[in-house]
Steps between C-alpha positions, in 0.01 A plus 500: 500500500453635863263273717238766570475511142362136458246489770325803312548381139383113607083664551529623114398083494166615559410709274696352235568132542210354305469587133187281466272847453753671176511108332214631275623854448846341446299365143474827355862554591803418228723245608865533415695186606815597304541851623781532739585869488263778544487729184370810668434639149183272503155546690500124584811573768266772687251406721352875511609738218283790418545358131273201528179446707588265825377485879685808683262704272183406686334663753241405735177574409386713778803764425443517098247802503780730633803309347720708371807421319808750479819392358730738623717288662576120403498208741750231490334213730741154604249270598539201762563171472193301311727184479450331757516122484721329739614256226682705325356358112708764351782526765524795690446723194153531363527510130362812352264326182263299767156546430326437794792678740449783274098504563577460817709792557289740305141346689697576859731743552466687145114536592491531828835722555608646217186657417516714850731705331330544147300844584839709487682334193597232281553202651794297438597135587783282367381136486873356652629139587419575845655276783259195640396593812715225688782680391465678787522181731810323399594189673849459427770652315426366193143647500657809640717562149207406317273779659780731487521408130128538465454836659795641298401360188128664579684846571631536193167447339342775687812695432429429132172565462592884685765542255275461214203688628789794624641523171190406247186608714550732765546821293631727826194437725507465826475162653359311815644176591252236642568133624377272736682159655765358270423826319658699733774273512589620148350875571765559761785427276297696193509807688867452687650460133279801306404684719679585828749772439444456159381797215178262543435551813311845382233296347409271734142665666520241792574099545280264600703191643228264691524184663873501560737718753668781370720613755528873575854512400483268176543774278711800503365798397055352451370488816133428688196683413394690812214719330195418300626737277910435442613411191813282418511277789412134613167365634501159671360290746397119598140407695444308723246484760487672805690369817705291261856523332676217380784415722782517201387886428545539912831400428596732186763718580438820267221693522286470225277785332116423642299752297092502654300483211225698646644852630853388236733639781716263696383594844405232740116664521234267447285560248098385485349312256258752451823686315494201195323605225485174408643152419475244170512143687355173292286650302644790265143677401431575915705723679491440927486795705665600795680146504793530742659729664889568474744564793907459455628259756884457468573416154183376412130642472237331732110534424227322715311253273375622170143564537304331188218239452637129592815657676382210763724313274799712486740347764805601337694749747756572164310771298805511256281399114259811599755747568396659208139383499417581823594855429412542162253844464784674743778398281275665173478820703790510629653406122303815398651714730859455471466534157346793511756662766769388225376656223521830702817514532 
């Protein structure tokens, strides 16, 4: 794994690290010690299935007059890395019949990503036995062929889960892929393998790949997003606040698609806050207003500091577990209209 990649991944600790909040949703979860394998047959091995009631259905209460749900198009969300602690119980492979990792996932990233993208279809999301997050920091070589081990063994769970919802679910509509983090770890490789060049390719509306680069030339015939409006082409970008860029990104070589998730071109404008609709931060029923700004810088995307009550207290100059968050009523409209320009075709 490239070094740029671990200085992002290493913030997801702070959304994510403690699971002390989902130990009493984790109770109303199943625990299933002596599964090994994911049986994507069964509900219990999707953390959002339009099949069963879970978190990437919600919405926040201020948007639920107007909510409307269309299901036109499918979603097939890779979420990020929820297992996150640095002793390794399970090794570097979470197991996939954990209880509280599995409230976990669903009470973070299920509720508070996922469900951006729940307006314009059904939302899809393959519990896997995702990678811990310091398989991104190995020490030595050993740890190196154990993270290698653990992101390839987490692939083919994601690859899995696709086949099965391709072949059993799908039923020829179009698709969006979404991911975030270790997500788009496995989303990259998802859409090098189906769709690029592929007969698949057709069905893809557009790719949303956050919180990891994508180079511009990682894929041969699916390239960036440079309208609101194009269809069948990749979305990405990494925040960070303005005036700062990590120094391992300064030293990436490729040049990596930045999409600004306010005008959804890749110019280097900057874009006002007044432009965001809105963001979902802590608290999932209040949406934030005109909370940052977006500008590409480089590879990355800079904001100044997220405006919101107690931001006094938001030091952080790595914006990387609200890339999604921070943007999230912009991502529903722009969600809307992509799939609408597909559909006209």
């Amino acid at each position: 794994m490239k070094p740029s990649y671990l200085f992002i991944l290493s913030m997801t600790i702070l959304a994510f690290a403690c699971s002390a909040p989902y130990k009493q949703m984790a109770k109303q979860y199943e625990q299933r010690d002596q599964v090994s394998v994911p049986d994507y047959r069964d509900l219990y091995f999707w953390a959002a299935h339009p099949y069963k009631k879970d978190p990437a259905d919600s919405v926040p209460k201020p948007l639920r007059t107007n909510h409307m749900i269309d299901s036109a198009v499918d979603v097939f969300f890779i979420h990020p890395t929820t297992y996150t602690d640095d002793q390794l119980p399970f090794g570097y492979s979470a197991p996939i019949g954990n209880n509280e990792l599995n409230a976990k996932t669903d009470y973070s990233t299920i509720l508070f990503q996922a469900s951006a993208f729940n307006q314009v279809g059904r939302v899809f999301a393959p519990r896997y036995r995702q990678a811990n997050l310091q398989a991104y920091f190995p020490k030595n070589a050993t740890d190196s062929g154990a993270a290698i081990a653990a992101f390839e063994l987490a692939y083919q769970d994601v690859k899995a889960a696709f086949n099965y919802y391709l072949n059993n679910l799908n039923k020829g509509k179009p698709i969006i892929i979404a991911a975030h983090s270790q997500g788009t770890t496995h989303g990259k490789r998802l859409l090098k393998e189906f769709f690029d060049d592929q007969a698949l390719q057709n069905k893809l509306v557009a790719a949303y790949l956050i919180g990891i680069p994508v180079a511009e030339a990682e894929f041969t015939k699916i390239k960036a997003c440079a309208t609101p409006e194009q269809t069948g082409c990749i979305v990405s970008w990494r925040t960070y606040r303005e005036g700062y860029t990590p120094p391992l990104i300064l030293q990436e070589k490729s040049k990596a698609i930045v999409t600004n998730p306010l005008t959804w071109t890749n110019e280097e404008t900057f874009a006002d806050r007044q432009l965001n609709k809105g963001g979902v931060l802590l608290k999932f029923n209040k949406i934030v207003p005109s909370v940052a700004s977006a500008k590409i810088e480089g590879n990355v995307l800079w904001t100044p500091k997220p405006k919101f009550f107690g931001n006094i207290f938001y030091t952080t100059n790595n914006y990387h577990v609200a890339d999604i968050n921070l943007y999230y009523l912009n991502i529903q409209e722009n969600l809307r209209n992509r799939v609408s320009s597909y559909l006209k075709k």
